[in-house]
Every structure is written in C-alpha cells, then in structure tokens.
N, C-alpha and C positions, 0 to 999 in steps of 0.2 A: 451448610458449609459455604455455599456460594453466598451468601446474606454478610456470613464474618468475613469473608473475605474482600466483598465491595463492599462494606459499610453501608447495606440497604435494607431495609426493615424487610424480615421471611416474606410477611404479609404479602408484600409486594415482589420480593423475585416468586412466588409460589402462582401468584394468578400472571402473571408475564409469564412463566414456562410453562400453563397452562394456556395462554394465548399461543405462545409458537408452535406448542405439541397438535392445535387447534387448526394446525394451515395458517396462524395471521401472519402476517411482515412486520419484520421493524417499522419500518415505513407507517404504515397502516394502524400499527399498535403506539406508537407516538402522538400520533397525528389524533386518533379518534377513539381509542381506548385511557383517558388520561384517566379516569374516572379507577379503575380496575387498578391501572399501578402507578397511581399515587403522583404522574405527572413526572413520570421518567421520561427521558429524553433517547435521539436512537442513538448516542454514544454510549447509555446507560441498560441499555436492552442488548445494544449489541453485545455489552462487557457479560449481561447476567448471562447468553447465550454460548460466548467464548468458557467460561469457568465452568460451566454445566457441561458442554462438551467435552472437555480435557479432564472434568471429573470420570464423567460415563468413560471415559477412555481409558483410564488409570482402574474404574473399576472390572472394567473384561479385562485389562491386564492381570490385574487379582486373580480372574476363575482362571484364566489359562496358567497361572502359576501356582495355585490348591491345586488343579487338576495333575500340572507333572508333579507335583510332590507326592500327592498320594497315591499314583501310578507306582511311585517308587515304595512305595508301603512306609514311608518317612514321616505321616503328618500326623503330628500327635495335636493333643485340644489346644494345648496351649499356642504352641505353632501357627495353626488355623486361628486361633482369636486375635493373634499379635499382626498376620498378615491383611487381615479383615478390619482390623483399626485402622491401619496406614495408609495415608493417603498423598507422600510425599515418593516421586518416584526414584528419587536417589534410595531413599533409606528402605521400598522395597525391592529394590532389584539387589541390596547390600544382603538382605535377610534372605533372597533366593540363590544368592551364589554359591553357597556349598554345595546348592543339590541341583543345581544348574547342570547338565550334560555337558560334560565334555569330553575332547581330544585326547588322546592317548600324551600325558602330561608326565614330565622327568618324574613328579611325586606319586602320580598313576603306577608307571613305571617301577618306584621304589616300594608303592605298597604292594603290589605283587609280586613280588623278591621278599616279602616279611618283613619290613625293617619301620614299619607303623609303631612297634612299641618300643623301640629305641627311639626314633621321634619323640614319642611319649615322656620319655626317660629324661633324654638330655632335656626338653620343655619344660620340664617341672625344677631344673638348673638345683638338682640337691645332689646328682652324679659327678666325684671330682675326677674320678680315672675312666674317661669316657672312651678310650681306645682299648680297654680292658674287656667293657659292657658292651662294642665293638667287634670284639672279637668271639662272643655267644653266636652273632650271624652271620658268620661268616660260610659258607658252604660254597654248594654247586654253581649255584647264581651269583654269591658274591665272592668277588675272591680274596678280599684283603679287609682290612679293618680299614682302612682309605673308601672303598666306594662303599660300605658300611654308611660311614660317615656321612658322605657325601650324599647317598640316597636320604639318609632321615634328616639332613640340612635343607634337600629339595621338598621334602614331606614339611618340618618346619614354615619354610617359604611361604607355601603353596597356603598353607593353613593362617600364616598368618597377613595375607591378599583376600584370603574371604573372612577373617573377624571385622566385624562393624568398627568396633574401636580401634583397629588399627589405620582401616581407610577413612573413619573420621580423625582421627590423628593428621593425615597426609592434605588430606580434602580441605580442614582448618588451616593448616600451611600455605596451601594453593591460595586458599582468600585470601589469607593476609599478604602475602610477599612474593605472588604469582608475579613472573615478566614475562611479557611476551619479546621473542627474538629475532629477526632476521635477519640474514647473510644472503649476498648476490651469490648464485650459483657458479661455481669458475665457468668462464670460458663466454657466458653470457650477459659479458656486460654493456657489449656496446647493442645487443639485441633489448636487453630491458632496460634504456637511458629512462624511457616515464617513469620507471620506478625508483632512481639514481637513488632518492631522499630517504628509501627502506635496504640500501645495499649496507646498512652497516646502521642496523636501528634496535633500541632497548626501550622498555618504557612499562610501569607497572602497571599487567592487565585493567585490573581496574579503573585506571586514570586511560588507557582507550579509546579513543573517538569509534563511534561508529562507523563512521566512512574510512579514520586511518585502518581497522580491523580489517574493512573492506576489501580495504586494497591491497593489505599485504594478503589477505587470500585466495585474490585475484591472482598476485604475482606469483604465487607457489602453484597455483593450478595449472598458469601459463609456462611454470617450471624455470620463473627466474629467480624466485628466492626461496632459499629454508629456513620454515616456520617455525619455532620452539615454543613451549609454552612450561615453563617451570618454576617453583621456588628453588629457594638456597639448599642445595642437596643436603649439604651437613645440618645445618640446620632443623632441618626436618627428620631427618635420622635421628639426629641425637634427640629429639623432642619424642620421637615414637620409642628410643629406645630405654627414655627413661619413667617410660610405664611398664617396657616388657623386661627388658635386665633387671635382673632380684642381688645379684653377686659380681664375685668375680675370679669364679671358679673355671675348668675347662669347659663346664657344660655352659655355663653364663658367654664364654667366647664365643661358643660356636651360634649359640643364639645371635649375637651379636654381628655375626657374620650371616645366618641368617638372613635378617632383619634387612642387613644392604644391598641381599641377592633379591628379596622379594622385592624392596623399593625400586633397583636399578630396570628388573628385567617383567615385574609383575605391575606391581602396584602404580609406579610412577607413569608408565605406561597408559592403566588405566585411567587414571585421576586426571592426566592430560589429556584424553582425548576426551574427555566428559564435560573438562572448562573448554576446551577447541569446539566443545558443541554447543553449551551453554552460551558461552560468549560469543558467538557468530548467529545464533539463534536471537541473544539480544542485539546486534549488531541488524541483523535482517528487523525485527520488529520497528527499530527505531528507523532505519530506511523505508520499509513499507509506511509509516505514521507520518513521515514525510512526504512523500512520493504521494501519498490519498491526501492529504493536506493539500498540497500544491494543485493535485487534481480536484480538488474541490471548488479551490478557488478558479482555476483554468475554466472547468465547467458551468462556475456559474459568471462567466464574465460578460461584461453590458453587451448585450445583442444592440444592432441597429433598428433592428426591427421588421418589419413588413415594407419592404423599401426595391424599386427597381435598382440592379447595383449589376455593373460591370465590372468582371473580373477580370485580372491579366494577370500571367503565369510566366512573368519575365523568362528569358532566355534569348543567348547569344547567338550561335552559329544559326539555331533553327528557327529564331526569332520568337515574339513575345507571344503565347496562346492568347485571346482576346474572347469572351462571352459574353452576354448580354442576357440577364435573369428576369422573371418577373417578379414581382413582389410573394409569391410563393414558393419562389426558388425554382421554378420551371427555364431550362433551357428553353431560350428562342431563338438565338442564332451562334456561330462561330467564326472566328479567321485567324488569320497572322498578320499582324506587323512586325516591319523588321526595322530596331532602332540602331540598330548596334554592327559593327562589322562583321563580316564582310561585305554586306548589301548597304547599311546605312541610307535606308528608306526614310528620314526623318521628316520630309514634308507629308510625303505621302501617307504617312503613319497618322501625321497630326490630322489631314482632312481625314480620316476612317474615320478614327474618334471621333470628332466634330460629329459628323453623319451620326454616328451606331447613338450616342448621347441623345441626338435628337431626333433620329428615327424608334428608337425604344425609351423614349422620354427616362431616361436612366437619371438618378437621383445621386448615387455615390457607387467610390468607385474603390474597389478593392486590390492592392498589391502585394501579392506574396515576396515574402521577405528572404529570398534564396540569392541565387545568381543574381547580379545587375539591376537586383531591385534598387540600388539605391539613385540610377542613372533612370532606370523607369520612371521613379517618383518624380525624380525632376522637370522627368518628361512632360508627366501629365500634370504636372503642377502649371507649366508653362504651355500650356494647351487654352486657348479660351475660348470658351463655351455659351453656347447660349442660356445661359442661367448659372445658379452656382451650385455646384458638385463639388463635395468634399470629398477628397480622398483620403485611404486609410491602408498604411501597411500592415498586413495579417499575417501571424507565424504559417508555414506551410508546414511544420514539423506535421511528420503521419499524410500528409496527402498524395505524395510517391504512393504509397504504401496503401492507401485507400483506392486513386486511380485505376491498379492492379486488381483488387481485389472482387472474388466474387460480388461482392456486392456493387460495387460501382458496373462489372459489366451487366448484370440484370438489370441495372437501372439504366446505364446507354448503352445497350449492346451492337449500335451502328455509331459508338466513336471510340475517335482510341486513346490512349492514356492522359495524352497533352492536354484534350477537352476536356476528360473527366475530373485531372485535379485543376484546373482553370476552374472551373464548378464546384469543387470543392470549397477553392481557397474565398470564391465570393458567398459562397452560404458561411461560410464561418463567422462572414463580418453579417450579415443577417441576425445567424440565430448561432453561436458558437456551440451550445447543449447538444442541439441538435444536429448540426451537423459531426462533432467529433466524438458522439455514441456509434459510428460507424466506421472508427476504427481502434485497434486494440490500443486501451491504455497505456501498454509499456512503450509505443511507439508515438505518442502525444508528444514529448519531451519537454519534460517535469520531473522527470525522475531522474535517480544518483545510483548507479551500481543494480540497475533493476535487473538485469539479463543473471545477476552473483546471489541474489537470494532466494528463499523460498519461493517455486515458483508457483504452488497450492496458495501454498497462504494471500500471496500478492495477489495471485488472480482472483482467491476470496473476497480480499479486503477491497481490490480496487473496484470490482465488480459490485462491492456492496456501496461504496462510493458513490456510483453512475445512477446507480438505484434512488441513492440518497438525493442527489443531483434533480435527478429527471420526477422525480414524486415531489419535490419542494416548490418544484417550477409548475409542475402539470403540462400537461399535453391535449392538446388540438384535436380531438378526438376523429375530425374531417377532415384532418391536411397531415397527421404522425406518420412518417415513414414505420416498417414493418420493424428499423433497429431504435427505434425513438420506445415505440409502444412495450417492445421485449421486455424494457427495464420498468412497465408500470408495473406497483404491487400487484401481484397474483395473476399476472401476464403469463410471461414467458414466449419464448420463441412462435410454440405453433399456435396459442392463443393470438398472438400478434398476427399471425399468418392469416388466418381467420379474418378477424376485422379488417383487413387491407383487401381480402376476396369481397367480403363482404359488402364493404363499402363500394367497392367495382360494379359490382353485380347491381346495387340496390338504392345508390345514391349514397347520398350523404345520411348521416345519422340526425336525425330529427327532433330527438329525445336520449339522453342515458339510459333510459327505461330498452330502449328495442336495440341494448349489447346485448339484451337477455334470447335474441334474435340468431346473433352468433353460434355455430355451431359449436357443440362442446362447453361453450360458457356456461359453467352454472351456478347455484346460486351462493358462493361461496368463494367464487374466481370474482363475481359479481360484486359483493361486499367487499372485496382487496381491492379492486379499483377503480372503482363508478366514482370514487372522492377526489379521484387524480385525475380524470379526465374535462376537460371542456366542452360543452358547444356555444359555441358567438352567433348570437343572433335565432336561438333557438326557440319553440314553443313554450319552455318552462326558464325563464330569468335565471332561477335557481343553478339549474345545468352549466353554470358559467361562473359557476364561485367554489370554493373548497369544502361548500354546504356538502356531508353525503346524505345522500338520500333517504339513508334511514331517518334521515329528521329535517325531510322536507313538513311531513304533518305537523313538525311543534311549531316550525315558521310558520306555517298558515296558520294554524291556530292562536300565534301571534298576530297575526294581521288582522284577523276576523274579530279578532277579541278588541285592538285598535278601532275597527271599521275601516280598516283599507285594504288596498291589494298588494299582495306582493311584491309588485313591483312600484307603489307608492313606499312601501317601506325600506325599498333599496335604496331607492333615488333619495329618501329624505332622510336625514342624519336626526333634525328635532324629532320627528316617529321614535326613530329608534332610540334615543335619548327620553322617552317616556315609558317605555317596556321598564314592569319591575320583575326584572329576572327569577326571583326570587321565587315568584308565583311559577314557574315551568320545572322548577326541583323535583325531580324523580331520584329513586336506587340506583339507576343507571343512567342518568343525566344532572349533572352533577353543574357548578358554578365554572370552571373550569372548559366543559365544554361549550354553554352558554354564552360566553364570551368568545371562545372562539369564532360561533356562530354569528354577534353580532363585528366580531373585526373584520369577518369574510363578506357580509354583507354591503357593510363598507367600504369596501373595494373588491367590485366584481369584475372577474377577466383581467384582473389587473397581473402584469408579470414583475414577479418580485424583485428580479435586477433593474438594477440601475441603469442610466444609456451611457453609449459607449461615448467618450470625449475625443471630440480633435487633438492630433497629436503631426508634432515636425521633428525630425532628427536636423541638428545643425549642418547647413547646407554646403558649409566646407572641409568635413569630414567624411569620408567614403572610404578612408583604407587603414588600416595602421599605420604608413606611412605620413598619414596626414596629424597623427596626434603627438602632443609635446605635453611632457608632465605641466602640473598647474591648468590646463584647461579643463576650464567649468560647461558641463554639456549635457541638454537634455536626455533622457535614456528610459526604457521602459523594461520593469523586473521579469524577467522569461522564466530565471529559477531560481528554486529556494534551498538552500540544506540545513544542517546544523552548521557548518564553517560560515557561514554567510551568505549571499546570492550573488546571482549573477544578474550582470544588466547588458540591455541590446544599444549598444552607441550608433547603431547607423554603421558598423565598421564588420568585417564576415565573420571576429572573434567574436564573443560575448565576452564581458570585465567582470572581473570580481571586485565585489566588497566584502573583505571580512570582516567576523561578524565586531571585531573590535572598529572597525572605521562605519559601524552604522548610528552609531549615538556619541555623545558627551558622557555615557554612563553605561555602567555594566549592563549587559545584554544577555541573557542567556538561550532565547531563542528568536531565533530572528524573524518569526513571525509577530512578535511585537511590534516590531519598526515596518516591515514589508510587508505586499502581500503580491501575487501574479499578478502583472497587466498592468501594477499602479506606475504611474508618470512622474519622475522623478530628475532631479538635476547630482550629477555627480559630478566632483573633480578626478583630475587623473593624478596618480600618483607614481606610476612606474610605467614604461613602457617594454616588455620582452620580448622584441622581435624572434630571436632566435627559436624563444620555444613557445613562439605566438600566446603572451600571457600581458592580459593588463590586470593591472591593478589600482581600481577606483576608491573614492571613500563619498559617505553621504556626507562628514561632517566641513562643514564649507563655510 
C-alpha cells in the first residue's frame, strides 16, 4: 500500500522500513544506505515513513472498532471482512456509525416507545394512509398519531445520517460546490480591523489559499468572525432525495421531510466538520511545507566562518551591547556604548570601537537588525579602522528568546540577557546552523501562521528539518555545542550530554574511533553518527570527510592497491582519477556509494555552504516615511509563503512582493524566483502608512 501510493518500487519501501524499524535515521539511511533502497532521497524516506505511519494508525483504528462491535454481539464474517479491507478513514468510520455508542438520541428515544416498525413502514414508501398505520401505536407512551409520526420521521433521520450512501450523497456535494463563509461578529468590528478583508467573505473551499483558511480560523478562534462551510442546501437535498424518494404518496412526504431533518440537524452538521478538518489539516500541511522550506534555507545560510567578529545589540535608552568573540565564538569581553539619546556618546563610542577592533584583532563585525540598527550601521560604517572590517546586519528574530533561556544562562550564567544575545546575534554571522539550533524553530521568523497549526506535526517536521540541516553540514566533533550535537543521527539529547562531559574531562577527541569511549554510546548510536561528525587536523585524514568508517578499510585498500597513502590520495585528484571503481563492487557496496566516497574525498572538511556576501541597505532610507512609490532599492528576502515574500528594505516594516510581481510569468511557487537571505533590488509600488503595509515588486 505505501509502494501504490508513492509510486516507489515494494522492493524498496520494504528494506527502508526495515532500516527505520532497525534504529537507522533518514539521515543516515540517505546518505550511506543508497545501496538497500535504491538511492532514495530523505524527502522520499520521510514520505515512505509518514504513509506507514498513518497506515499502522488506521490499522489499530480497525481492532478498536472489531473489538466494539463484537462487544455488541453485532459482527458477522462479512462485516469483519468489509472492515479489514478498508483503508480509507472516511469510509471506515461511515461503516462503524450505526453501531457506534451513543447519546440517548430523539430516534433512541422513539425506538423505545415501539414505533421502529412504523419507521420501517413509511421507508419502504408503499403506505398511502400513514396516519391510519399511525394510529396501531398509539398508547401509553405515545399519545396521538402526531408524535407517532414524528418519533419514526426521527427513527427515519437518524438511519438515514448512518447509511454510506447517503453521506456519500452529501460528502460528493461538499467537493463539488463547498463555500466557505465568514461574517464579522456584531459588535466586534472595530476590535478585529486585521481581519476587515474576511468581514463579509465567500469563496469555494476548494479554490482556498492556505494562509486565507488560516486566517479566517484564526479570526473565529479570536471570536471575530463566523465560519461556515457548506454546499447549496437545495441542491444537495434534492440530489440525495432523488435516490431515496420512490413516489409521491404520504409515505414518500414524510420521507422527504425526513431527508431535510437529517441533512439540516444530522448530516450536514457532520460533513461540515469533516471538510473544517480536512481542509485546515491541508491548510496546516502546506504552512508547515513552508515554514520547513524556509527553515531550511535559513539554516543553511552562508556562515562567515571561523572569524574574530564583534557583535552589537543596538539599542536606544540603554545603549548599544557591544562583544568581542573569538574565532570559536568564545566571549572575551563586554560594554556599552551609547550612540543614541539621551547620552549621545558619539565620539566616545567611536574611540571604543577603534580600541575593542584592535585590541581583539576583530575581523567583521555583526549588527542585529532590531531597534536603531539602521543608525548603528551607519555608525560603524563611518568608524575608521585600522584595517578593513566589514560589517554585516543579522536578523536577531529568536535571540530575545534565546538570551532568556535555559540554555543561554548555562552557558553565561555570570551575564545578563543584553550580553547573551549580543553573543548570539554575532555567532549567527559566524556560523548561522549552529548557532540557531539553540533556539525553538517557531520563534526563528520564517514562518506564516505557526503558533494556528498543528503543533505535533510542526514540531515533527521542523525538528526533522534541523536534523536534515545539521547532518548535511556535519559537525565539529571538538568545538559542537551540546544543541548542535542533539540533532546528529542517532544522538540525541543525553548522548549529546555525554560528549560535551566527555570532551571536558578528556580533551579533545583524537579519532572518531574513541566516541566509542562515551558513556552509553554504543555500537549502533555509533553507526548513526560517526559519518556526521568531524575532526580537523586529526590522526586519521579520513575523520574529516563524510567517509563512515565502515569503509575506512576499502579506502585504504584503495590506496595500497595504488601504492600510496591515504592522504596522497586525498590531496591528489589524478590518483583518484585512476581508481577503476569497478574493481571495489560488493553486495553491499554498490557504484553509488563509491562515488560518493570519491566526491568526499575530494573535498575534505570542506562546509557545503556558500560564504556569506556583502550587503548595504540604501543609505537614505531608514523609515517609511522616507519611501516614495517608484523607488528602486536594495533588500534582502527574510520570508517566503505561497502569496509571495517578504523583503527587508532597511525600513522596521518588511515589504511584500506578491507572488504576481516576482516574474514576467506565471509563478506558482515562489520558491522558483526566491529563496531566504538572497539580495535582491526591489521597486516600491504602494506605500500604506496607516496600516504599515509596503508593497514591492521584483519586476523592474
């Protein structure tokens, strides 16, 4: 089932859920099991992983639903075989609703007053005098031929809200000509103005955006608009009713009246909240596919590198945090300057600089891009230096949030928050991976609506992102912080723990061979991610490439068979350009991985991002006030959605572009044209002061 469903050969989802069921990682099973399945990729291991899951999920639904039916003494063979086929969970939860428990129900009610086989009666619509047939049960309980009636119309109802074919009758309606609706709540209008564009909105579900669904389910949570979601009432009736009316006798009426009690107060009810789930469910997946998109790109964005770099943490009243890092990111020192009012310290400010530059031989220099960064920038731009330092503004989105947190105080717990993200915001321009694995994804800001969707799935997916992120890149196996290491395959938290003790206690790690030293590490934890880790400058060359170590012996055995050393065959490309791979072909070493081995080879230690580029916002722009439609202005993408992105002008708003003004040509996702962090020139096209809204376009 998972094979038909992704269009991927058994063969191959069979030994992949044999590798996961196994302890392996996506990660790990991409990278170094290509051999086994077939050179699937980790979008393609994830998806085999997702459908296998939501199967196994659907199939304990199954036993928990055999189990209450045969409780009820109800499950005959056929039953059980028809439940045991299905695999779709609409059309099983259709097939458990008759014998589903429930409520003391108006038709519950009516069959325990006897009037089941007057139901019976008028449903078979062959009764002309039904107030007659009516008046047979009439007694103690019922007093008239009226709630007669009435009871086998709610028996009717009720029976025809659990036939399949009548809620597939409804359910085929809802696709086709479902709208969704919302209305501003009285009295709430001037409390929900952000929503104004949904106080009076229609639009068929289907045609949707994900982010419009978003938000009008934001604003019903927030309780300023009512949500609808329905087809053409008549419509739909008459469509159901021209399977179930046979006549047009008294019995065929009351059916027919029936039919609009169960739609109005049963049926329609239900089919609505099913597409309100459905459809916010898709809604949530395509925000999450975004949102880990965006964070992918965020996380792996050009580090500066191993670079002395002073950070400044602009701010006004209490003036600028100022740090000075080493090329490890190690704090060496702190202070304040104050550029800004009410002190306006400006000379005084520039000699520190000057000094901290050239007392900490500081190389570039980092400015978070919050408060008066953009007055910062100019500052230090007009600062001269004993040498050239380039400066760079860095999002601080998440470093509040980091400053705070446990983890920031463990690591300075003799500074306070000002320093901490001053230290943040310069390791980002360092090593971005690695320092924003140390704080939660939702609060990076890259995301649309993250706080409105699933917050499981999100924290699955994003989580499996970072993973994805921080294994592509590898990690420093002597310099990983304890949230860097967490995300290598087959890590985890207190594995991570481990190694950072470890490494305290014992020095640096000398070899990949002595993680196997680590407490708890075993040889299994070992395999997940001896391939993701590094050491620079270590005893074995090897140790420093994405070679794993299970096939350190074929490389030497390559080399030997050459007549050289392993590290002759790194350094030289003609060696390796004379290997007939061909000859190393094993069962389980295959061409595929061979290759791998010699692309790693050839570039050892090497970090697979790109470096980060100089970048200026135009220098007479600082506010909204300062922009006038028609100006053309540098700007760098901060976020992405389906409507289009948004870009950083140097102004405190972000602009959009949508996604019609990112090309000459149709666009459907805007990760075509963009991507995070790329540098870009944009015209302005609107200016909204009121409701603080620009709007750019890329086509110029």
């Amino acid at each position: 089932m998972v094979a038909t469903t992704l269009s991927i050969f058994e063969k191959q989802v069979a030994q992949t859920l044999d590798l996961l069921d196994g302890g392996a990682t996506i990660p790990f099973i991409s990278r170094y099991r290509k051999e086994a399945t077939g050179g699937l990729d980790e979008v393609q291991i994830g998806e085999i992983k997702r459908v296998y899951d939501k199967l196994t999920e659907t199939g304990k639904r199954k036993e928990t639903i055999l189990s209450s039916i045969d409780a009820q003494g109800k499950l005959t063979e056929g039953l059980k075989q028809r439940i045991e086929a299905v695999w779709v969970a609409t059309e099983l939860e259709d097939i458990y609703l008759p014998y589903k428990p429930k409520k003391r129900t108006r038709a519950e009610i009516a069959r325990q007053k006897g009037l089941e086989p007057l139901a019976l009666l008028i449903g078979m619509q062959l009764e002309s005098n039904v107030r007659k047939a009516a008046a047979r049960y009439v007694n103690d309980q019922v007093k008239d031929e009226n709630e007669a009636l009435a009871g086998a119309s709610d028996i009717l109802a009720e029976q025809y809200n659990e036939n399949e074919r009548c809620r597939n009758i409804v359910r085929q309606q809802f696709r086709r000509g479902a709208v969704i609706t919302s209305k501003v709540v009285k009295g709430k209008e001037d409390e929900g103005m952000k929503y104004r564009d949904y106080f009076d909105f229609s639009e068929p579900l289907r045609k949707c955006s994900s982010h419009r669904l978003l938000a009008l389910r934001r604003g019903e949570a927030e309780g300023i608009l009512k949500v609808s979601i329905s087809p053409e009432d008549e419509v739909c009736m008459e469509s159901w009713a021209r399977v179930v009316v046979k006549g047009n006798n008294e019995s065929a009426k009351i059916v027919r009246n029936a039919i609009s009690d169960s739609y109005k107060r049963l049926i329609k009810p239900s089919i609505e909240t099913e597409f309100a789930t459905s459809s916010k469910q898709g809604a949530d997946d395509e925000a999450i596919r975004v949102f880990a998109q965006n964070l992918h790109q965020l996380l792996l964005a050009p580090p500066l590198g191993q670079k002395r770099v002073l950070g400044i943490d602009p701010g006004f009243r209490t003036g600028c945090k100022v740090v000075c890092l080493d090329a490890q990111g190690n704090l060496l020192h702190n202070e304040a300057i104050y550029l800004h009012p009410p002190r306006n310290e400006y000379a005084q400010a520039q000699r520190k600089l000057q000094k901290l530059v050239e007392q900490y031989d500081i190389q570039a220099i980092a400015i978070g891009n919050g408060t008066e960064s953009r007055e910062t920038e100019s500052f230090v731009q007009s600062v001269r230096f004993d040498r050239t330092v380039e400066a760079f503004v860095v999002s601080e989105d998440g470093a509040s949030i980091y400053s705070a947190s446990k983890v920031a105080r463990d690591e300075f717990p003799d500074y306070d928050v000002t320093v901490r993200g001053a230290v943040s915001i310069g390791r980002r321009l360092m090593d971005p991976l690695a320092e924003l694995v140390k704080i939660d994804p939702k609060s990076i800001g890259v995301g649309q609506y993250q706080h409105d969707v699933d917050q499981t799935k999100l924290k699955e997916t994003l989580n499996r992102t970072v993973e994805s992120c921080v294994n592509a890149v590898g990690v420093n196996l002597n310099t990983a912080s304890k949230q860097l290491l967490t995300y290598v395959s087959g890590l985890g938290p207190q594995l991570a723990q481990n190694i950072v003790e470890y490494r305290a206690e014992n020095g640096p790690f000398p070899t990949r061979s002595a993680l196997m030293k680590v407490h708890r590490m075993g040889a299994k934890a070992f395999e997940q991610c001896a391939g993701f880790s590094r050491i620079t400058h270590g005893k074995n060359p090897l140790d420093n490439t994405a070679v794993h170590p299970e096939r350190y012996a074929l490389v030497e055995r390559m080399a030997r068979d050459a007549g050289v050393s392993v590290t002759d065959l790194i350094s030289s490309k003609e060696l390796r350009l004379r290997i007939p791979l061909e000859r190393y072909v094993t069962d389980d070493c295959g061409m595929p991985t061979l290759n791998d081995i010699m692309s790693e080879l050839d570039k050892p230690g090497r970090d697979p991002r790109s470096r980060i580029p100089a970048f200026a916002f135009a220098p007479n722009v600082r506010t909204m006030g300062d922009l006038q439609e028609g100006m053309v202005l540098p700007g760098i993408i901060s976020n992405i959605t389906n409507f289009g992105c948004f870009v950083d002008i140097g102004v405190h708003e972000k602009g959009l572009v949508h996604i019609s003004q990112l090309a000459d040509r149709y666009v459907s996702d805007p990760n075509e044209i963009v991507s995070i962090h790329q540098q870009v020139k944009v015209k302005v096209l609107q200016v909204d002061r009121e409701r603080k809204r620009i709007a750019l376009t890329l086509k110029i």
